[in-house]
mmJSON file of the N, C-alpha and C atoms, coordinates in Angstrom:
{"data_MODEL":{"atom_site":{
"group_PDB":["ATOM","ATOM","ATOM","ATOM","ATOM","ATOM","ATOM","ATOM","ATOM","ATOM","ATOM","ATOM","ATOM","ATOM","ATOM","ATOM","ATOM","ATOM","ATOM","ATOM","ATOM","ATOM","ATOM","ATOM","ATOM","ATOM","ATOM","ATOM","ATOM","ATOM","ATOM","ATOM","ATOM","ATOM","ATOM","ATOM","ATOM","ATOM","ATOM","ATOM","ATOM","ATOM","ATOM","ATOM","ATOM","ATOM","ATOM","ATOM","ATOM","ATOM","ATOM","ATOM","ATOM","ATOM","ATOM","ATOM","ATOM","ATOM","ATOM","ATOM","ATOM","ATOM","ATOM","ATOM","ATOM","ATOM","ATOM","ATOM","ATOM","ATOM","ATOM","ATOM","ATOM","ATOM","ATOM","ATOM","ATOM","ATOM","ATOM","ATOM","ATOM","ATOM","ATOM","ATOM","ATOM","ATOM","ATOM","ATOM","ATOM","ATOM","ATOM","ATOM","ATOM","ATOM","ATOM","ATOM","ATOM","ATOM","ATOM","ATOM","ATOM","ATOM","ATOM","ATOM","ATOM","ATOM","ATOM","ATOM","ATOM","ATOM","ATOM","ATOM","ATOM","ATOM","ATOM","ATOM","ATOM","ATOM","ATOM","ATOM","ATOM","ATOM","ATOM","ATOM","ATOM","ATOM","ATOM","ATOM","ATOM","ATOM","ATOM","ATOM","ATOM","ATOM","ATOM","ATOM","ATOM","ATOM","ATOM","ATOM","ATOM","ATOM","ATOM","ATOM","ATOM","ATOM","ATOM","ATOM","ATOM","ATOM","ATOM","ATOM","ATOM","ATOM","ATOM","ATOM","ATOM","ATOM","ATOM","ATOM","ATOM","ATOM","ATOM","ATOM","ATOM","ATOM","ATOM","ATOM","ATOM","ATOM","ATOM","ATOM","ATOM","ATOM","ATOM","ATOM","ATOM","ATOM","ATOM","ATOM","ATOM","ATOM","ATOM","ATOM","ATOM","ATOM","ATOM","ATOM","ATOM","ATOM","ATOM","ATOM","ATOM","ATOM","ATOM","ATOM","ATOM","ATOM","ATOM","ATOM","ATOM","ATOM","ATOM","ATOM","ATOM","ATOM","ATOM","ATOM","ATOM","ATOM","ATOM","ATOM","ATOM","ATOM","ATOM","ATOM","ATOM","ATOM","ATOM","ATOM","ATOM","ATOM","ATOM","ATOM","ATOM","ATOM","ATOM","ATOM"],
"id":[1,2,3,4,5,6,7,8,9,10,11,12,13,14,15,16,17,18,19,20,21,22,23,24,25,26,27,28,29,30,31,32,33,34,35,36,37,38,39,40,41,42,43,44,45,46,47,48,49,50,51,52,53,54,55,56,57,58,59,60,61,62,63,64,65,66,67,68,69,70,71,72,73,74,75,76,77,78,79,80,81,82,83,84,85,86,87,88,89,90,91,92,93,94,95,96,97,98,99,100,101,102,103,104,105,106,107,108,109,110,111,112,113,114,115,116,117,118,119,120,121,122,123,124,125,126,127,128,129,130,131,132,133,134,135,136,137,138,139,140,141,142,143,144,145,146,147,148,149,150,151,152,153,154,155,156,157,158,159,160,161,162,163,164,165,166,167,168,169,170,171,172,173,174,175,176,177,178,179,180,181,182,183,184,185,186,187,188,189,190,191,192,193,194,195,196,197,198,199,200,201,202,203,204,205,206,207,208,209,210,211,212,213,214,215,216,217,218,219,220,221,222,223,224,225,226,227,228],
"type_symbol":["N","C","C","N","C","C","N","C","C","N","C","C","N","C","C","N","C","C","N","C","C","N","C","C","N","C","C","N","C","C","N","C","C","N","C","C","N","C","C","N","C","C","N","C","C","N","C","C","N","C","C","N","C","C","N","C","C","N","C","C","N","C","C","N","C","C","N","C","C","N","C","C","N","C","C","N","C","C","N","C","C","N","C","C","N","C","C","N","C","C","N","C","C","N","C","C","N","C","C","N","C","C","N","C","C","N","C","C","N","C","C","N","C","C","N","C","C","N","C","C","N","C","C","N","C","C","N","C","C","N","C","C","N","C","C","N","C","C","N","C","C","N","C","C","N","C","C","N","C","C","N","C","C","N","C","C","N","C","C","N","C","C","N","C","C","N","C","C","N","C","C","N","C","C","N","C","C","N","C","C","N","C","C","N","C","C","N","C","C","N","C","C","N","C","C","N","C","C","N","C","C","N","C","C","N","C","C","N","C","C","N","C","C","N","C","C","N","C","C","N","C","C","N","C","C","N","C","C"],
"label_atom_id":["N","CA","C","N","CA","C","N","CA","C","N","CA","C","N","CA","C","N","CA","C","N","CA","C","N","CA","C","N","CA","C","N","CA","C","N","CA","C","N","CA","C","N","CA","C","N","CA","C","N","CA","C","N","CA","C","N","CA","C","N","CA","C","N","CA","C","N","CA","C","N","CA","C","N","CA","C","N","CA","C","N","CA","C","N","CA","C","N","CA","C","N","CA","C","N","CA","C","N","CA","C","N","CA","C","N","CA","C","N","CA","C","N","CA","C","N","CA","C","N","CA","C","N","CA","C","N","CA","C","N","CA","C","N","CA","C","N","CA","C","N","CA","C","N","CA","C","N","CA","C","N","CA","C","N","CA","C","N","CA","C","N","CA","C","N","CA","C","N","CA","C","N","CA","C","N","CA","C","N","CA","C","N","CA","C","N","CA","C","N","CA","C","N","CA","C","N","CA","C","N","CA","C","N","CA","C","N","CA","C","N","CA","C","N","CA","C","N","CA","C","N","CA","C","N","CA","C","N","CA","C","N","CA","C","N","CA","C","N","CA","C","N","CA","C","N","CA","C","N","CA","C","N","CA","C","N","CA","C","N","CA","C","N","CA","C"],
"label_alt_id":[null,null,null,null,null,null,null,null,null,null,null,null,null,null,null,null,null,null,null,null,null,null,null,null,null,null,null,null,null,null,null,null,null,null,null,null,null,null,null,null,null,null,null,null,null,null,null,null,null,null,null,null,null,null,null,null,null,null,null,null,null,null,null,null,null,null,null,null,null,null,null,null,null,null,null,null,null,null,null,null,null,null,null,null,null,null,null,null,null,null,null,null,null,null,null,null,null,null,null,null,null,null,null,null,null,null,null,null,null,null,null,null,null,null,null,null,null,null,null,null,null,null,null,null,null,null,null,null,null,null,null,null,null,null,null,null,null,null,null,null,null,null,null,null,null,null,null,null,null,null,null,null,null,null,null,null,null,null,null,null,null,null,null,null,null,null,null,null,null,null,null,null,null,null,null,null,null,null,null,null,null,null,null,null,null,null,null,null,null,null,null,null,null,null,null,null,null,null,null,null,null,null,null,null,null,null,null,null,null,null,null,null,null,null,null,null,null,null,null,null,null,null,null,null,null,null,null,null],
"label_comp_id":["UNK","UNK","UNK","UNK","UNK","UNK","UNK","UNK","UNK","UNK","UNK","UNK","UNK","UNK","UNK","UNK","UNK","UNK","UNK","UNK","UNK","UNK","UNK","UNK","UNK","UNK","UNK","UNK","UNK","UNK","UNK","UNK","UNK","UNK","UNK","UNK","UNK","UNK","UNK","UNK","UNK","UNK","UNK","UNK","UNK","UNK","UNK","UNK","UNK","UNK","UNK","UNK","UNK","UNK","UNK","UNK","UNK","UNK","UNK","UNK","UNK","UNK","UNK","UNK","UNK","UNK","UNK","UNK","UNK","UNK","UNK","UNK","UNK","UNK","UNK","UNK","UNK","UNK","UNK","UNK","UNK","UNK","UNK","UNK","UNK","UNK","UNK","UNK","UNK","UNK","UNK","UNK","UNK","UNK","UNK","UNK","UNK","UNK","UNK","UNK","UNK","UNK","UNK","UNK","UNK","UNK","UNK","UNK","UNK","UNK","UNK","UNK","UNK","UNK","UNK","UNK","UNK","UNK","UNK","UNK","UNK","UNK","UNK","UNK","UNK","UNK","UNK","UNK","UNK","UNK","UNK","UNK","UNK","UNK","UNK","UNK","UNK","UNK","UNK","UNK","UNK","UNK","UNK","UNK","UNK","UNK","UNK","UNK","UNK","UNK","UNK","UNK","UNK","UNK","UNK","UNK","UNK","UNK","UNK","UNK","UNK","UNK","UNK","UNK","UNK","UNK","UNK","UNK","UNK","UNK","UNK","UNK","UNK","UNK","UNK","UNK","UNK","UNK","UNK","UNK","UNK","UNK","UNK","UNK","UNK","UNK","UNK","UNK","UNK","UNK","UNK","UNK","UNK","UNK","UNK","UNK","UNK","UNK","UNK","UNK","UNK","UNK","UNK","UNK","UNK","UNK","UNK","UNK","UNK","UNK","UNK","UNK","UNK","UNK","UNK","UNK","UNK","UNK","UNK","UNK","UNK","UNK","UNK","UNK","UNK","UNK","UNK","UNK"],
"label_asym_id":["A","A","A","A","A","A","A","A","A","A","A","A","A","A","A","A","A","A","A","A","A","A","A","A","A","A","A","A","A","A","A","A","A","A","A","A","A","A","A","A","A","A","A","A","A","A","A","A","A","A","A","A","A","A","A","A","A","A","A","A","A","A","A","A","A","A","A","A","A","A","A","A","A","A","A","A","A","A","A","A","A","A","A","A","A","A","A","A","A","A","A","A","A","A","A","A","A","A","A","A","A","A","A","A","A","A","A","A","A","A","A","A","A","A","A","A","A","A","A","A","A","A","A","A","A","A","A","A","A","A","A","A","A","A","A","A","A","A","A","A","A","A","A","A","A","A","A","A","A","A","A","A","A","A","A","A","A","A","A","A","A","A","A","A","A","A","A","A","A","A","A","A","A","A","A","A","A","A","A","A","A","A","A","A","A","A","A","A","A","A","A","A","A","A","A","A","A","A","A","A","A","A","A","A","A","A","A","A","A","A","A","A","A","A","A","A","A","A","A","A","A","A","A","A","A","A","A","A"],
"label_entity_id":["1","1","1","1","1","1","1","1","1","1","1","1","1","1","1","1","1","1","1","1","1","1","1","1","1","1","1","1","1","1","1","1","1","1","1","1","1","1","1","1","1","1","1","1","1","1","1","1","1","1","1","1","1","1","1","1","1","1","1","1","1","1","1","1","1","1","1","1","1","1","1","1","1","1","1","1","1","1","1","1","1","1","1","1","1","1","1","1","1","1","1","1","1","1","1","1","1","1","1","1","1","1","1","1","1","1","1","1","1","1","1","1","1","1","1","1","1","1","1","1","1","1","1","1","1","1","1","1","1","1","1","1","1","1","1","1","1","1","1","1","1","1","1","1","1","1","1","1","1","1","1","1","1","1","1","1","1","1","1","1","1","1","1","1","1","1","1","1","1","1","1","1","1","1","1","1","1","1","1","1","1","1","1","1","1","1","1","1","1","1","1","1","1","1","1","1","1","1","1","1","1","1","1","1","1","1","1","1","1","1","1","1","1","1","1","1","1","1","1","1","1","1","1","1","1","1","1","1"],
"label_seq_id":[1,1,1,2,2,2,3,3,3,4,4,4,5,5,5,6,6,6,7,7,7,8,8,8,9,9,9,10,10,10,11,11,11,12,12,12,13,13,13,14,14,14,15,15,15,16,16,16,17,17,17,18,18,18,19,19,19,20,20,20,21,21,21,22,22,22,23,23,23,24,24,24,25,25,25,26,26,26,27,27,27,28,28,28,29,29,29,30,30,30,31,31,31,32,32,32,33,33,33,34,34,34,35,35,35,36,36,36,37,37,37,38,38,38,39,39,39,40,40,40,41,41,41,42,42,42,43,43,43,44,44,44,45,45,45,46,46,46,47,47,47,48,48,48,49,49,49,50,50,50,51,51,51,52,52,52,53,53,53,54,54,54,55,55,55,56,56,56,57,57,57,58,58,58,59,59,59,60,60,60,61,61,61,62,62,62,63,63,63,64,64,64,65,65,65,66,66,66,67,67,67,68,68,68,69,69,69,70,70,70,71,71,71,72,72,72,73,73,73,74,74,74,75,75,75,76,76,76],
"pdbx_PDB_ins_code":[null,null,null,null,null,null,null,null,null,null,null,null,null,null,null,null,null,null,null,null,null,null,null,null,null,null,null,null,null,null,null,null,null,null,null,null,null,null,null,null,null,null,null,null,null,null,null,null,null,null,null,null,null,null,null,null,null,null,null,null,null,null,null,null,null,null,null,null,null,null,null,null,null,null,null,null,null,null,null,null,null,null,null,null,null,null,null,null,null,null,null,null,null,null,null,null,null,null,null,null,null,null,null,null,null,null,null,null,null,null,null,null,null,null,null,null,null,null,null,null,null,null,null,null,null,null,null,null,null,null,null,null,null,null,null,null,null,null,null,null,null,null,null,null,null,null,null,null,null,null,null,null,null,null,null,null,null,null,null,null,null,null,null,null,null,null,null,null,null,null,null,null,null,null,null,null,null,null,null,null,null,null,null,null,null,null,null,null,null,null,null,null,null,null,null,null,null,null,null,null,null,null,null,null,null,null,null,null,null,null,null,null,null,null,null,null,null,null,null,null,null,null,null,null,null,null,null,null],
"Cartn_x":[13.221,12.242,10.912,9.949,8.631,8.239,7.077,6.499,5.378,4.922,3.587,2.516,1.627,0.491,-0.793,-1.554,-2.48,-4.03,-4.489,-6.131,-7.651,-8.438,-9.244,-10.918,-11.595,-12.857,-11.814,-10.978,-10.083,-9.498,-9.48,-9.034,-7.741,-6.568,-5.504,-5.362,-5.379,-5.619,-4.115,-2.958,-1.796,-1.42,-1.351,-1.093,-1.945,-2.999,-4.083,-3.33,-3.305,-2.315,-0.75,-0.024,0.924,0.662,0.047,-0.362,-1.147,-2.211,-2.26,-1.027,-0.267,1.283,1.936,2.407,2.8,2.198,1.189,0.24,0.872,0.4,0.146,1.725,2.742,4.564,4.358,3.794,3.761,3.647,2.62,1.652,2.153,2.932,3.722,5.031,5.643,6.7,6.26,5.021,5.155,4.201,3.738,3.297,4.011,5.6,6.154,7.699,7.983,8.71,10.402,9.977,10.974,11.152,12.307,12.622,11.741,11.609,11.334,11.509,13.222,12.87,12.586,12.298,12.106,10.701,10.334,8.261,8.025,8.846,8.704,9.093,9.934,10.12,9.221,8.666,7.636,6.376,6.04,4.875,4.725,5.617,5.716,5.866,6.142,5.821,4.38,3.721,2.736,1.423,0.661,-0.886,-1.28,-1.214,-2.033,-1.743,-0.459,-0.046,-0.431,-0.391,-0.725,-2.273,-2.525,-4.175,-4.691,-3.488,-3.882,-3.31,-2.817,-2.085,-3.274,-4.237,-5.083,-6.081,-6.427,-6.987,-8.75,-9.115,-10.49,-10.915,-10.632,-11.072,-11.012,-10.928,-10.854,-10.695,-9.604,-8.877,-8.47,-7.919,-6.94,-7.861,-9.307,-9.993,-10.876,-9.943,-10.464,-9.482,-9.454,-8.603,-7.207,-6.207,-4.781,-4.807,-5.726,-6.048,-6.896,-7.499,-8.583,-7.814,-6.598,-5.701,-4.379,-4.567,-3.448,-3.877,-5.421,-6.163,-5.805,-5.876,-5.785,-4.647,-3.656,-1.994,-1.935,-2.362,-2.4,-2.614,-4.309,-4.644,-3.563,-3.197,-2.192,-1.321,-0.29,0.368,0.355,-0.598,-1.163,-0.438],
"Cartn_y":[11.236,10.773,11.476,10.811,11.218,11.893,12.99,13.774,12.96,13.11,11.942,13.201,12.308,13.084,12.519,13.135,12.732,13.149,12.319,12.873,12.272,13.13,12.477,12.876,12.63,12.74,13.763,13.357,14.063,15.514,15.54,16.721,16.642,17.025,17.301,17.641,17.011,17.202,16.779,16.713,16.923,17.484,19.318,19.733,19.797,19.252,18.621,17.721,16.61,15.394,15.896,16.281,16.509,17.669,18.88,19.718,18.627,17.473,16.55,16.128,15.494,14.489,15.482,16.401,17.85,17.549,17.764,17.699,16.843,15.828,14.898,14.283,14.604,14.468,15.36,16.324,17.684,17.215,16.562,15.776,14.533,14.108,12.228,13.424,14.173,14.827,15.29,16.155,15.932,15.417,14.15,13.237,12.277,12.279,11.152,11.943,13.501,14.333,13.81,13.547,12.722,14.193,13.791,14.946,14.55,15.277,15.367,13.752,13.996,12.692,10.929,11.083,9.894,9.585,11.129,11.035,10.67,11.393,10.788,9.145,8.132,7.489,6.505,6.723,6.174,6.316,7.478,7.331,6.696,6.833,6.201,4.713,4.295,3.022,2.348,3.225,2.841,2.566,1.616,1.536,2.742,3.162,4.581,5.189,5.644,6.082,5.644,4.813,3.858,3.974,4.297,4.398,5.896,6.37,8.294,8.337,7.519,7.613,7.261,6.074,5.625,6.944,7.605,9.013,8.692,7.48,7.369,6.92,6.964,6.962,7.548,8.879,10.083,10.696,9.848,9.791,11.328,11.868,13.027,14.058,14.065,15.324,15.13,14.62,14.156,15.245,15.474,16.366,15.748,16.616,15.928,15.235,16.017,14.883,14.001,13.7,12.404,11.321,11.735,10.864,10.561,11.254,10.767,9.923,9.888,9.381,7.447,7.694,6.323,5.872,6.93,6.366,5.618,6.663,6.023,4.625,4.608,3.146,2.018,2.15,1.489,1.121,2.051,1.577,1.411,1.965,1.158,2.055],
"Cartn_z":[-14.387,-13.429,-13.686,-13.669,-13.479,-12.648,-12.981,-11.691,-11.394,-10.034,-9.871,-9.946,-10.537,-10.942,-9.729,-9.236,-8.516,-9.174,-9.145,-9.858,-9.494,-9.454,-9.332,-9.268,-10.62,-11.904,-11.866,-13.117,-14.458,-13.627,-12.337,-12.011,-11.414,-11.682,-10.668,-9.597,-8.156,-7.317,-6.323,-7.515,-7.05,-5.585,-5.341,-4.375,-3.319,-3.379,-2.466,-1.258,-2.587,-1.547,-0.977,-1.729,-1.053,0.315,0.305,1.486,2.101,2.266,3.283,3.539,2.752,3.75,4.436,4.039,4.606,6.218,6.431,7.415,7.649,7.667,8.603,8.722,8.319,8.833,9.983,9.649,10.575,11.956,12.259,13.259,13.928,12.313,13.677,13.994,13.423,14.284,15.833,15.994,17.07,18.183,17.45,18.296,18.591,18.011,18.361,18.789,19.023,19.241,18.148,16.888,15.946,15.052,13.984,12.495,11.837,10.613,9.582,8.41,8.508,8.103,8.337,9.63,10.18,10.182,10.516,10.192,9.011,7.698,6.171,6.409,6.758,6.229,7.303,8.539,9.292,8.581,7.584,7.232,5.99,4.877,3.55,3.755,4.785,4.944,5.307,5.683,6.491,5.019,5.95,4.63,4.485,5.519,5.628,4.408,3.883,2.875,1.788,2.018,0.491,0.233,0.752,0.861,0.485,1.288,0.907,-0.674,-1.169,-2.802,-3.768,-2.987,-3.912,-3.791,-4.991,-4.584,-5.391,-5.207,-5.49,-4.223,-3.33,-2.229,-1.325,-1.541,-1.295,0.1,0.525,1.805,2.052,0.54,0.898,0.934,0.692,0.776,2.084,3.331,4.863,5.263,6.775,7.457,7.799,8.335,8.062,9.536,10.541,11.61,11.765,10.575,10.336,10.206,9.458,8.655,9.311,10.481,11.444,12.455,12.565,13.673,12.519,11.479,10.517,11.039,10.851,10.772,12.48,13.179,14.674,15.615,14.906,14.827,14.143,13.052,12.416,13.035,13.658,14.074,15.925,16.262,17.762,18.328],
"occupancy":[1.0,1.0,1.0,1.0,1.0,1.0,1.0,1.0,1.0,1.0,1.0,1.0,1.0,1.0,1.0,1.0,1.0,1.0,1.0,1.0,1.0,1.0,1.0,1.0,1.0,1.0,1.0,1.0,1.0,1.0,1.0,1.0,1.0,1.0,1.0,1.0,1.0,1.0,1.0,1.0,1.0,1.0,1.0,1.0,1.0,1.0,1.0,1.0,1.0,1.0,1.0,1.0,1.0,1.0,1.0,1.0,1.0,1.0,1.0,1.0,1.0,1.0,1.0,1.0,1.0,1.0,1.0,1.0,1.0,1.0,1.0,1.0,1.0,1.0,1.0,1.0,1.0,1.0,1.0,1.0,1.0,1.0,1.0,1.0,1.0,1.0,1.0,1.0,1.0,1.0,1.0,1.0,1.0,1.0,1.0,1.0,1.0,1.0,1.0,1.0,1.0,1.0,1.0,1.0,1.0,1.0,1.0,1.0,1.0,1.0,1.0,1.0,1.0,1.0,1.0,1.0,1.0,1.0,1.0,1.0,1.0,1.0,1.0,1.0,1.0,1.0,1.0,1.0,1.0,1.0,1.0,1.0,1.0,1.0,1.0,1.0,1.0,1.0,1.0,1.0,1.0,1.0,1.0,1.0,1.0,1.0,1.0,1.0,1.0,1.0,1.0,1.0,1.0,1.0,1.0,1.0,1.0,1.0,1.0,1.0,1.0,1.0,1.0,1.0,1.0,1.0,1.0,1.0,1.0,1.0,1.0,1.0,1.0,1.0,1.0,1.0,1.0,1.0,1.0,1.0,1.0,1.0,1.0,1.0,1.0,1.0,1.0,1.0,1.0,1.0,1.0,1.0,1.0,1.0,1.0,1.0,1.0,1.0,1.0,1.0,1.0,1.0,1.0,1.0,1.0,1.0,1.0,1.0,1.0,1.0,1.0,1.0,1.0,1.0,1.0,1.0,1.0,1.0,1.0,1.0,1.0,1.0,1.0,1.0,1.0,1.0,1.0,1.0],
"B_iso_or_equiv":[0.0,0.0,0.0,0.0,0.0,0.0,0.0,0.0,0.0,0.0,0.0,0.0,0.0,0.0,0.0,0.0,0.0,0.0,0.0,0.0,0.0,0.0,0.0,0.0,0.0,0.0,0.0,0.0,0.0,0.0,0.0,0.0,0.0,0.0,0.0,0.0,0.0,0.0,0.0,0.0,0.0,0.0,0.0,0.0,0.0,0.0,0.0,0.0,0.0,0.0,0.0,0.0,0.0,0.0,0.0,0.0,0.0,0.0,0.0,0.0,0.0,0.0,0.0,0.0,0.0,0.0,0.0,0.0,0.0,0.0,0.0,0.0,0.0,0.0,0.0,0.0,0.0,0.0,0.0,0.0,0.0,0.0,0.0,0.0,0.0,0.0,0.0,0.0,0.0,0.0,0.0,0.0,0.0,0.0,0.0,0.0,0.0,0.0,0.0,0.0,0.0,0.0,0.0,0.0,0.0,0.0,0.0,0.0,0.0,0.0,0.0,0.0,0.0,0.0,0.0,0.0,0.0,0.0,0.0,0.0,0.0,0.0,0.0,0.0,0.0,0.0,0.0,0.0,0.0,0.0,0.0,0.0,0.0,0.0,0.0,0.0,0.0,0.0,0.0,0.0,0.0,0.0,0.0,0.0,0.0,0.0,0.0,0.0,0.0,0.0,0.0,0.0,0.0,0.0,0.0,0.0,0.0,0.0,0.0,0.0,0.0,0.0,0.0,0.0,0.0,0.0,0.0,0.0,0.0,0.0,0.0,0.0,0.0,0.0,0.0,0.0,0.0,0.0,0.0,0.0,0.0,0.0,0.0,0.0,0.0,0.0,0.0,0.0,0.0,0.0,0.0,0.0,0.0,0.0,0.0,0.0,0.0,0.0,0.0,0.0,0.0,0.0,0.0,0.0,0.0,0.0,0.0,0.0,0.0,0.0,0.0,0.0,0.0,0.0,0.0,0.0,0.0,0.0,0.0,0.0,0.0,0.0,0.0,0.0,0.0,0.0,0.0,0.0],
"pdbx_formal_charge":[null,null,null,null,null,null,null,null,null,null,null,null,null,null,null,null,null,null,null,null,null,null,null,null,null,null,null,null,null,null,null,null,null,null,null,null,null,null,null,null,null,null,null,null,null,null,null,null,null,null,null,null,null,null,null,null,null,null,null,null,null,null,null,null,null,null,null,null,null,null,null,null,null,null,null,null,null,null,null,null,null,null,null,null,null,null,null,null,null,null,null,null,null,null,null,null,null,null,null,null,null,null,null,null,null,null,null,null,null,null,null,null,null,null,null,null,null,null,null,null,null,null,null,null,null,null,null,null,null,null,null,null,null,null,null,null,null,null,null,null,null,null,null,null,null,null,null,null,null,null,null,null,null,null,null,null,null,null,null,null,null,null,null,null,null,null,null,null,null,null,null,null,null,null,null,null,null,null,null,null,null,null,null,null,null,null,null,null,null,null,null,null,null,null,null,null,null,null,null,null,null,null,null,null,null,null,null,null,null,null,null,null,null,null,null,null,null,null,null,null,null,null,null,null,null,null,null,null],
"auth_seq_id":[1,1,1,2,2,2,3,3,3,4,4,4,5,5,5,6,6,6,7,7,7,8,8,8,9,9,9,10,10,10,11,11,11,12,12,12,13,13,13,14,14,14,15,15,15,16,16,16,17,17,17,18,18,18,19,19,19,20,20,20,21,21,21,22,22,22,23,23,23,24,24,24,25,25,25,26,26,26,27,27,27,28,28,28,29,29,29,30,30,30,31,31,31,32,32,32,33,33,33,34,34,34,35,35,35,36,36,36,37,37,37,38,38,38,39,39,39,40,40,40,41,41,41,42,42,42,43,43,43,44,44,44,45,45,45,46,46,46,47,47,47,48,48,48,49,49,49,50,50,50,51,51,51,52,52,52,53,53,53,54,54,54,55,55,55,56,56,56,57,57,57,58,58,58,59,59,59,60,60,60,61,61,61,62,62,62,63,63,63,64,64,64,65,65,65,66,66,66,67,67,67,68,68,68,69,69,69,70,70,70,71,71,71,72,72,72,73,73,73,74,74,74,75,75,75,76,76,76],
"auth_comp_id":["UNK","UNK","UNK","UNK","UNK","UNK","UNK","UNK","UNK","UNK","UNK","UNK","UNK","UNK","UNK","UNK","UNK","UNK","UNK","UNK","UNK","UNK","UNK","UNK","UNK","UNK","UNK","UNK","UNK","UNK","UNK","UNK","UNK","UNK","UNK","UNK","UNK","UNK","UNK","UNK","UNK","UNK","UNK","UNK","UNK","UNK","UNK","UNK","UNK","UNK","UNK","UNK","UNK","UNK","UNK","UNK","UNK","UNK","UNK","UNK","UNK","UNK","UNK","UNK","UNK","UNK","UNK","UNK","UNK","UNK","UNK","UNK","UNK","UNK","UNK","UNK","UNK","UNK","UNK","UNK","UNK","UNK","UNK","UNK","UNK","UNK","UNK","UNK","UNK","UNK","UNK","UNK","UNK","UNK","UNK","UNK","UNK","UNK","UNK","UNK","UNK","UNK","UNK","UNK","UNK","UNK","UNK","UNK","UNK","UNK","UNK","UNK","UNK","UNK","UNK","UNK","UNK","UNK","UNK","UNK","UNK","UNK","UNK","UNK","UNK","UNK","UNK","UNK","UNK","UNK","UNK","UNK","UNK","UNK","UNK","UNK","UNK","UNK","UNK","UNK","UNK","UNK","UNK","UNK","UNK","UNK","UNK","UNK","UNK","UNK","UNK","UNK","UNK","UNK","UNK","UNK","UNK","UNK","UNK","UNK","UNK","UNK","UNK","UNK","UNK","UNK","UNK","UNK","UNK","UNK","UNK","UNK","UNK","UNK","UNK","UNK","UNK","UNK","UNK","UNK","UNK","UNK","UNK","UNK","UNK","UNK","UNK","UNK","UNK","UNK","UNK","UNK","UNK","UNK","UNK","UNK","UNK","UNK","UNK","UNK","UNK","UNK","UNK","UNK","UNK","UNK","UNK","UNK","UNK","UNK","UNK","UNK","UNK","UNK","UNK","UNK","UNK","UNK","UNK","UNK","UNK","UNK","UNK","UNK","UNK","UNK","UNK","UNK"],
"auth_asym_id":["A","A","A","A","A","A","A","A","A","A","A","A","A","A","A","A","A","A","A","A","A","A","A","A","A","A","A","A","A","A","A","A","A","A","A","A","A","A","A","A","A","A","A","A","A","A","A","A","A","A","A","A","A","A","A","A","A","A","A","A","A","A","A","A","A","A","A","A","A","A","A","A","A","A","A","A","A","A","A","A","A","A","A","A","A","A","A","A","A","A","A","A","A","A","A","A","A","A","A","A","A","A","A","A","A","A","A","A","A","A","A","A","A","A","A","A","A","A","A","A","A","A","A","A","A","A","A","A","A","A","A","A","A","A","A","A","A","A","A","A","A","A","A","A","A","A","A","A","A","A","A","A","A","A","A","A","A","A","A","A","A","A","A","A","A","A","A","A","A","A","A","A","A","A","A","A","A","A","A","A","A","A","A","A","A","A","A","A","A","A","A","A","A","A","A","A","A","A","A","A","A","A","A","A","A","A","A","A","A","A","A","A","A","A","A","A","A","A","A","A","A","A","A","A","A","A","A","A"],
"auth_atom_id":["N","CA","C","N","CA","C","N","CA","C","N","CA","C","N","CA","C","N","CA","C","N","CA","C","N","CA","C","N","CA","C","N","CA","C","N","CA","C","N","CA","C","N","CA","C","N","CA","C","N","CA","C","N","CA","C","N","CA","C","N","CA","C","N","CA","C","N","CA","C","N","CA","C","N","CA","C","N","CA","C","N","CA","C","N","CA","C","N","CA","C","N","CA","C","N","CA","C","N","CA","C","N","CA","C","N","CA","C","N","CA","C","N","CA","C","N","CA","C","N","CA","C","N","CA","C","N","CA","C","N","CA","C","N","CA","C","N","CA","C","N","CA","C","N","CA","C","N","CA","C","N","CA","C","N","CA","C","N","CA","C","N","CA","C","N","CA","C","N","CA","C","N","CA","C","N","CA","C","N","CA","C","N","CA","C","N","CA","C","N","CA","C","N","CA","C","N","CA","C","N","CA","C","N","CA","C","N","CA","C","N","CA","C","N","CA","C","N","CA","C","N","CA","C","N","CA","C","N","CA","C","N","CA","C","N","CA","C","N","CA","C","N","CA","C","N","CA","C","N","CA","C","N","CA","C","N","CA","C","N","CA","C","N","CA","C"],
"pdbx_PDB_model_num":[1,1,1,1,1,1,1,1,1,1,1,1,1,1,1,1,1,1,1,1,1,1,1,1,1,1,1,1,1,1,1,1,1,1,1,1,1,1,1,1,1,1,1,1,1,1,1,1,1,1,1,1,1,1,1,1,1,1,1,1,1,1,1,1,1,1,1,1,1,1,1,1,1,1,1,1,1,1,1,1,1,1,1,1,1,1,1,1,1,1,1,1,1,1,1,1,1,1,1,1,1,1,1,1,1,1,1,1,1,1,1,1,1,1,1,1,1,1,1,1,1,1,1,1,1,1,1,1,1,1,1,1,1,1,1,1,1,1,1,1,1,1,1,1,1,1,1,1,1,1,1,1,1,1,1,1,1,1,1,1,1,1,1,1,1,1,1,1,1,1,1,1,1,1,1,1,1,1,1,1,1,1,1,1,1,1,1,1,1,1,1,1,1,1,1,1,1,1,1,1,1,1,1,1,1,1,1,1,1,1,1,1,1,1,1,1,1,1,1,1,1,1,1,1,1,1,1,1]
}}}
């Protein structure tokens, strides 16, 4: 299996993104008083995510509560 690489202007910005998702699981856990892995699999579903992956749009260098305020709206 592949490691995912995150980048962005030629820089690795790998543990960037992952310490944001970190966060922001952190945050639907207890804004929605859920585990660990139910916040992972509520959020990997979400655009939001998909959006924090696309890393030229530099979602992940926002705060992990900027990006929960995204996930929020999303899902209402």
């Amino acid at each position: 299996m592949d490691d995912v690489v995150y980048e962005f202007n030629g820089k690795d910005i790998t543990m960037n993104v992952c310490i944001q998702i970190c966060s922001v699981l952190n945050l639907i856990q207890e804004e929605f008083g859920i585990g660990f892995e139910e916040a992972v699999m509520r959020f990997y579903k979400s655009e939001t995510y998909k959006t924090l992956q696309n890393t030229e749009n530099a979602l992940w260098a926002e705060s992990a509560e900027f990006i929960m305020d995204r996930y929020l709206e999303e899902v209402g």
